[in-house]
C-alpha positions in Angstrom: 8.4 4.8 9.4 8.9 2.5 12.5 7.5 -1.2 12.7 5.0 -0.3 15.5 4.1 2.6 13.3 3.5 0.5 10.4 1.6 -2.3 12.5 -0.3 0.5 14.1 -2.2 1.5 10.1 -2.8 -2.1 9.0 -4.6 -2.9 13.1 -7.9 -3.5 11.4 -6.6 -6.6 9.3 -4.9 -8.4 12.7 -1.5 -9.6 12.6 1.1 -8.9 9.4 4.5 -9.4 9.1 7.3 -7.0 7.8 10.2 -7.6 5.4 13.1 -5.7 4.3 12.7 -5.3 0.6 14.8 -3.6 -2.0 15.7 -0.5 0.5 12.4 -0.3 1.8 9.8 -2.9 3.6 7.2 -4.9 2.5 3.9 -6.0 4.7 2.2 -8.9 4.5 -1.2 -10.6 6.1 -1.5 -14.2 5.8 1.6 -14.7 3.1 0.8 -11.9 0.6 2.1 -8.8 0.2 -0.3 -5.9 0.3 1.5 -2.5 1.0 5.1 -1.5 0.7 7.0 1.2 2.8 9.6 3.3 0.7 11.4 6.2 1.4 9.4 6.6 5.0 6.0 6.5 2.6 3.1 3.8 3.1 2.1 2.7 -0.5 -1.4 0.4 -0.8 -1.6 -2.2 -3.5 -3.9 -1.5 -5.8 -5.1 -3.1 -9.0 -7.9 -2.5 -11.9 -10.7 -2.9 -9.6 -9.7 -0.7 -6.5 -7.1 1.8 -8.7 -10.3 4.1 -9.8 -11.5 4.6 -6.1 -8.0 5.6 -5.3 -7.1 8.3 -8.3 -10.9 9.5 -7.1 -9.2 10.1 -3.8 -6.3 12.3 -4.6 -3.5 9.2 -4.2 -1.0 8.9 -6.5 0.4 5.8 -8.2 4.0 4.7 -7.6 6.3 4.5 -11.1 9.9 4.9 -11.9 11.9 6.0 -15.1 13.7 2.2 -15.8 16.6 1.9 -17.7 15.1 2.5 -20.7 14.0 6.3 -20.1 10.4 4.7 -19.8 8.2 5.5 -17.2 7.2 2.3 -15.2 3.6 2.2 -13.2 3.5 -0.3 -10.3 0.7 -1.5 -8.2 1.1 0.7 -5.4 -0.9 4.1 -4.4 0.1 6.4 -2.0 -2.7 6.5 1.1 -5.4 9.2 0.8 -5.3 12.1 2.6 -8.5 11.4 4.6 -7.5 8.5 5.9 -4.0 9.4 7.6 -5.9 11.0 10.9 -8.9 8.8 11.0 -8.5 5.4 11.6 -12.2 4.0 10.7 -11.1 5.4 7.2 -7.6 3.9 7.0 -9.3 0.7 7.7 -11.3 1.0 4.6 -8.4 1.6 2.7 -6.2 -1.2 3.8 -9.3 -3.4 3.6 -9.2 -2.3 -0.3 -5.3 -3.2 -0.5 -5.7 -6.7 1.2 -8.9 -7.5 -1.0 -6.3 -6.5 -4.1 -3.8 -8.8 -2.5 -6.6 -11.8 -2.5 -6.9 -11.3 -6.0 -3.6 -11.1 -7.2 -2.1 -14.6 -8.4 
């Protein structure tokens, strides 16, 4: 996914910046982090409070296997179906990733 691309999803917040980030891209809006882009996929940072309205959706949760065998959960969901041709949705989506990203420490 292209910059423009990326900038093009996260419109409703304003201005965010993008950084390379372990073979992917992180975006950020006003210094925090509140999506990642791996593997040409936008993931949403999620956390206790907006995880359940995202599993309700259909998304699914980033992990990995780590060195250990174990599986590893991270903060990030893929983007719902509904919201990847409808922009008003999207909006309420990232709005749910960059209230996450307030609440993170």
């Amino acid at each position: 996914m292209d910059n423009e691309q990326i900038r093009e999803v996260f419109q409703s917040l304003g201005e965010i910046s993008i950084r390379k980030m372990f073979g992917g891209k992180g975006i950020y809006h006003q210094g925090r982090i509140l999506a990642i882009e791996l593997n040409d996929e936008l993931l949403l940072k999620a956390d206790v409070e907006t995880a359940p309205h995202f599993a309700a959706a259909g998304a699914v949760q980033w992990s990995y296997e780590g060195k250990s065998g174990k599986k590893a959960n991270m903060p990030y969901w893929s983007i719902p179906d509904e919201a990847l041709d409808d922009p008003d949705i999207m909006a309420i989506w990232v709005r749910r990733a960059w209230e996450t990203a307030l609440r993170a420490k």
